[in-house]
C-alpha positions in Angstrom: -8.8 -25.1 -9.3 -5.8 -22.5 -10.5 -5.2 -19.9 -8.5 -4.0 -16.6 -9.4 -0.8 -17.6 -7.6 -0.3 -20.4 -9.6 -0.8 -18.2 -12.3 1.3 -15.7 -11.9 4.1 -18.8 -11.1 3.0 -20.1 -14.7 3.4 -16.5 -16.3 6.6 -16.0 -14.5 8.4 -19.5 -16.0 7.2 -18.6 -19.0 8.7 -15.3 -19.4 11.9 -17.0 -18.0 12.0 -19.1 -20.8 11.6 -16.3 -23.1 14.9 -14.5 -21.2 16.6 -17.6 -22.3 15.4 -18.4 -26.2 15.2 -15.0 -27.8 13.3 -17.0 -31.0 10.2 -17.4 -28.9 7.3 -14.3 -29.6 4.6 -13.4 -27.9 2.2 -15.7 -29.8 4.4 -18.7 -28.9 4.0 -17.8 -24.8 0.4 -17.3 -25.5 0.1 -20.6 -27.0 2.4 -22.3 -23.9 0.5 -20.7 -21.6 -3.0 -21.7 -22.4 -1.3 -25.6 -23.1 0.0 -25.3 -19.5 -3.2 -24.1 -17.9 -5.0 -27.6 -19.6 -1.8 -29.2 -18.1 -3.4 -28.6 -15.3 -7.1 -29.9 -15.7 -5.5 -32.9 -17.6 -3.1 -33.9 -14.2 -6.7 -33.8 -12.0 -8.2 -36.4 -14.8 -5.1 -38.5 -14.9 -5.0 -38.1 -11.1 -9.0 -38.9 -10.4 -8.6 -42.3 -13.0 -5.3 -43.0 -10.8 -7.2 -43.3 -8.0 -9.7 -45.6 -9.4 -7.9 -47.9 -11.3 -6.3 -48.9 -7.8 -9.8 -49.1 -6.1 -11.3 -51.2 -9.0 -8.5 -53.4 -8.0 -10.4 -54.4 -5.4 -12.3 -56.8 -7.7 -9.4 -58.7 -9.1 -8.0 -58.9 -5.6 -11.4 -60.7 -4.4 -11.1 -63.0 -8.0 -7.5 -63.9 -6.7 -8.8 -64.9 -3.2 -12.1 -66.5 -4.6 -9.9 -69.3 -7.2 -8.0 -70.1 -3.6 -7.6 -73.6 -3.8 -7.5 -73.3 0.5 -9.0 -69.8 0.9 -8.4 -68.3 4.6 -11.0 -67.4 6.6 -10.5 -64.0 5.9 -10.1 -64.6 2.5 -13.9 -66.1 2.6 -14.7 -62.9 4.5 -13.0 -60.3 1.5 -15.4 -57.8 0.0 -14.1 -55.4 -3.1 -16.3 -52.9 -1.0 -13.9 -50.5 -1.9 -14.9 -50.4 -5.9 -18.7 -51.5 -5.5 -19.6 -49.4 -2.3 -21.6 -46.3 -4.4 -19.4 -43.5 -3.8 -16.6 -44.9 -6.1 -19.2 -46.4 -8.4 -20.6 -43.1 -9.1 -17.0 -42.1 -10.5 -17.1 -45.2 -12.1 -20.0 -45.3 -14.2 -19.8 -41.5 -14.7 -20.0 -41.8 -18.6 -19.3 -37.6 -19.1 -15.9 -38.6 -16.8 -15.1 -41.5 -18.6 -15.6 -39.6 -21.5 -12.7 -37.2 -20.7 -10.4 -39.8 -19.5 -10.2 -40.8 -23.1 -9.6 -37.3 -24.4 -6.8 -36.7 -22.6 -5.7 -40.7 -22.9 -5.8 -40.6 -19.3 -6.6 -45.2 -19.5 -3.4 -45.4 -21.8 -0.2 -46.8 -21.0 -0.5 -47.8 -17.1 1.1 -50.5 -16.0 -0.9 -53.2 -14.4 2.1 -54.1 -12.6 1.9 -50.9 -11.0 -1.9 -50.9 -9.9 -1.1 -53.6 -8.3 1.5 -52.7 -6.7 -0.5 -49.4 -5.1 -3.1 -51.3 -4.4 -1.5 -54.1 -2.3 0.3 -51.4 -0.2 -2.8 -49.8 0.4 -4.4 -53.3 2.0 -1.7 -53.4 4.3 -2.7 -50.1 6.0 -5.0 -50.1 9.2 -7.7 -48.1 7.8 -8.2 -50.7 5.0 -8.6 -53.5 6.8 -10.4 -51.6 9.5 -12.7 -51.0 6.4 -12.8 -54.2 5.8 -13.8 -55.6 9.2 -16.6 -53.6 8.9 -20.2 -55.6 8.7 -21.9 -52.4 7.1 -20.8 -48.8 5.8 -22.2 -45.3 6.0 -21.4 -43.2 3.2 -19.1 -41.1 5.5 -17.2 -44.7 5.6 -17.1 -44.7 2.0 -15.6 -41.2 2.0 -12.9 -41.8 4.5 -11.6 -44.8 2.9 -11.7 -43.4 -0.2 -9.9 -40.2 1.0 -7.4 -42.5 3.0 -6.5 -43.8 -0.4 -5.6 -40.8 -2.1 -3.6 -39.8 0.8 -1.6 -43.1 0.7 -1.5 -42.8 -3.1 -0.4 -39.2 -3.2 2.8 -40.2 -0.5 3.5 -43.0 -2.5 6.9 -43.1 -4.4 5.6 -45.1 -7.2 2.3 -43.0 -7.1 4.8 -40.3 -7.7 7.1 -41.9 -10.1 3.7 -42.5 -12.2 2.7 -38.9 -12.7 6.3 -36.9 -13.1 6.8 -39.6 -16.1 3.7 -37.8 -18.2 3.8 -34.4 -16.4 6.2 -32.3 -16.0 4.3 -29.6 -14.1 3.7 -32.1 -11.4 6.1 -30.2 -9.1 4.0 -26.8 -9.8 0.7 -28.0 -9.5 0.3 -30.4 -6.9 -0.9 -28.8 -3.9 -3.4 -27.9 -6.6 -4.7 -31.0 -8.3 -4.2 -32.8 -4.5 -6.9 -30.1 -3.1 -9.2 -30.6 -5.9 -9.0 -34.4 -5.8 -9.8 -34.5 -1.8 -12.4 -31.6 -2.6 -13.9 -34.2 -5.7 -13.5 -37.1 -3.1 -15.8 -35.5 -0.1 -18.3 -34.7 -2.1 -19.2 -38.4 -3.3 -21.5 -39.8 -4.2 -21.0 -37.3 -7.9 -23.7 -35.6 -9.9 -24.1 -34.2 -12.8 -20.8 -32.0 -14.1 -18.4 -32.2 -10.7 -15.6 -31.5 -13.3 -16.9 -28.4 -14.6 -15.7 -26.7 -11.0 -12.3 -26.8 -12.1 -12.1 -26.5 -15.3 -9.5 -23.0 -15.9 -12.0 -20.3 -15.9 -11.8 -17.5 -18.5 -11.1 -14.7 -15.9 -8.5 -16.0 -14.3 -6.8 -17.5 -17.3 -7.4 -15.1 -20.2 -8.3 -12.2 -18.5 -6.0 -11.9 -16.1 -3.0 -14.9 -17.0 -3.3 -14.0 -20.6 -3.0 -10.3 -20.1 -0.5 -10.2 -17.5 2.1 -12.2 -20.0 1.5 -10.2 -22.6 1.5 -7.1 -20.9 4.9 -8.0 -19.0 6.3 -9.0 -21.9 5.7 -5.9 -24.7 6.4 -3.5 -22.2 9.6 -5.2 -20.8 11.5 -2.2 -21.5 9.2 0.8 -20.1 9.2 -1.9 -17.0 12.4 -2.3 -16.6 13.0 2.0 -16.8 11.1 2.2 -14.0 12.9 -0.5 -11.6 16.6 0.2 -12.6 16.8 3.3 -10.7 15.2 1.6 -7.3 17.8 -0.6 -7.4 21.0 1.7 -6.1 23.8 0.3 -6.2 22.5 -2.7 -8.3 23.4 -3.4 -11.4 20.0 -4.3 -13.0 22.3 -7.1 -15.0 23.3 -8.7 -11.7 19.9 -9.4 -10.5 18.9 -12.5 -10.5 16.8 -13.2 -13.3 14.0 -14.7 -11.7 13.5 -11.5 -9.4 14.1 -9.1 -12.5 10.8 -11.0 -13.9 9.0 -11.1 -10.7 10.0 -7.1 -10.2 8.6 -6.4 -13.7 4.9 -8.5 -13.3 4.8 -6.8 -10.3 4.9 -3.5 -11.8 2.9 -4.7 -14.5 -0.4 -5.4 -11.9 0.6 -2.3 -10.5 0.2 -0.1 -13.3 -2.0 -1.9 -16.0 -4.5 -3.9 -13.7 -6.6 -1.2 -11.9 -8.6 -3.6 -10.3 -6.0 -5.9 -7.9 -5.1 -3.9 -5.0 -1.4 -2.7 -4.4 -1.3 -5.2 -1.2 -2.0 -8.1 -2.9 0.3 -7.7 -5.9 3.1 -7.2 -3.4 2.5 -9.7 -1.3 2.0 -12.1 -3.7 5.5 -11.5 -5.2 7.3 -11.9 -1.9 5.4 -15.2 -1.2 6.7 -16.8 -5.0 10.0 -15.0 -4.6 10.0 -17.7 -1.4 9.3 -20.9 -3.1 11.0 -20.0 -6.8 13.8 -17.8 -6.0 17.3 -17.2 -3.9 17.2 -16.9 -0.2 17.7 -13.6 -0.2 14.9 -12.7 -2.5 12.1 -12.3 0.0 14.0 -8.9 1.1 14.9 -7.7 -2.0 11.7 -7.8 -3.3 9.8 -6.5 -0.9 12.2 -3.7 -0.5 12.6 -2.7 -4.2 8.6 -3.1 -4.9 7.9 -1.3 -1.9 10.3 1.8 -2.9 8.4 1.8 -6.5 5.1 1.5 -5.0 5.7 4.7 -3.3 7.3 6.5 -6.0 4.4 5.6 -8.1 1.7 6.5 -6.1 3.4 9.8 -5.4 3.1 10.7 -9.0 -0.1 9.8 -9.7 1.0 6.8 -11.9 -1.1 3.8 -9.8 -4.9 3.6 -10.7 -6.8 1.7 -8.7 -10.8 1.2 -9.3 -13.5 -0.4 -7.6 -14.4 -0.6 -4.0 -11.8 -1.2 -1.3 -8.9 -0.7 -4.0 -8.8 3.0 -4.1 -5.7 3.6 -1.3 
């Protein structure tokens, strides 16, 4: 599920946060850093339960209608399809799921209230009660509904309210976690270990997340020696401090990770430099990395192994 762009942005707040509390070490970003990563995995549990707890709804919806005194007629007609068609029901009685919803306390402390609240917005919608009208489903109609739901869930202010309350990386991660639950959804009916797929892998976490904080952060100063004359008639105290630590990762994948090309490194900087830093940040980056790329390369100093990476 985590790219290496989401990643790098995780490296990158972390390293801010050690510009502003000098009593952090390296030991205490290492130990943020690999919390934040589970962040991550944790928000696609809480997310995936979400989603269910308002489906199972369904069945206390169909109670409600059922202990009608006058039921309508399409209260007679109401199925909890929704929770008992077998797509959800395989999430449902998946016990190695259920298993991590408790770990990570993913069943504690939602609000009935709440479910029930998504859930009767969601029965308003056309698709639902297109669902609904239905006299029999394929399993690509279990799919669409079900995805249909998330998407009404994930645009949903409440829906929204619900996760920033226990996850502060919310704002970071979700294009993330929403990918992975649509991905999780398609593939219904699950089997076996869906969750395993993503899970934080070790190379992209330790091998490359890991090293590329610690890295950036011991050699801060050898980093910084080699940007402060790129900048010109920049003060290297009135850059931005966001772009000073983007600069100096940067530098740090070009010189100490042989194996990601110069392209990508650059590239990716100018992309996080749009979403994390000033308007004006796109340029400077670029421009700055671009100068050091050169001036690197010219003397020898960029080492680049394995196929298509040697420029």
């Amino acid at each position: 599920m985590l790219s290496r762009r989401s990643v790098r942005v995780k490296v990158m707040q972390l390293l801010y946060m050690l510009n502003r509390d000098e009593q952090l070490t390296v030991n205490d970003l290492k130990t943020k850093y690999n919390d934040g990563i589970w962040d991550t995995y944790e928000l696609y549990i809480f997310h995936l339960h979400l989603f269910l707890k308002v489906a199972q709804y369904a069945e206390q919806d169909a109670g409600i209608r059922a202990a009608k005194l006058l039921p309508s007629d399409e209260d007679k007609r109401f199925s909890p399809i929704l929770y008992t068609n077998p797509c959800t029901q395989s999430l449902a009685t998946h016990v190695e799921f259920l298993n991590l919803v408790a770990k990570y306390k993913a069943n504690e402390e939602l609000d009935i209230d709440h479910i029930r609240n998504l859930y009767n917005g969601f029965l308003e919608t056309k698709e639902y009660q297109d669902y609904l009208q239905k006299d029999s489903h394929s399993n690509e109609d279990h799919v669409k509904i079900l995805l249909d739901l998330y998407r009404f869930l994930d645009n949903n202010d409440l829906f929204q309210e619900m996760t920033e309350d226990r996850y502060s990386n919310w704002s970071d991660d979700a294009s993330l976690v929403v990918g992975a639950l649509k991905k999780t959804i398609k593939a219904m009916p699950l089997q076996g270990a869906f969750y395993k797929e993503f899970e934080p892998s070790d190379e992209t976490v330790r091998e490359f997340g890991e090293a590329l904080l610690v890295k950036t952060s011991v050699e801060d100063q050898e980093l910084l020696s080699h940007i402060e004359p790129m900048l010109k008639n920049w003060d290297a105290e009135r850059v931005a401090i966001l772009d000073m630590i983007m600069l100096k990762m940067a530098l740090s994948e070009l010189l100490y990770f042989p194996t990601i090309p110069t392209k990508v490194t650059l590239n990716e900087f100018v992309e996080i430099s749009k979403l994390y830093s000033t308007d004006k940040s796109k340029e400077f980056i670029n421009g700055i990395l671009d100068r050091l790329m050169k001036k690197l390369q010219k003397e020898d100093k960029i080492v680049k192994e394995g196929r298509g990476l040697i420029e």
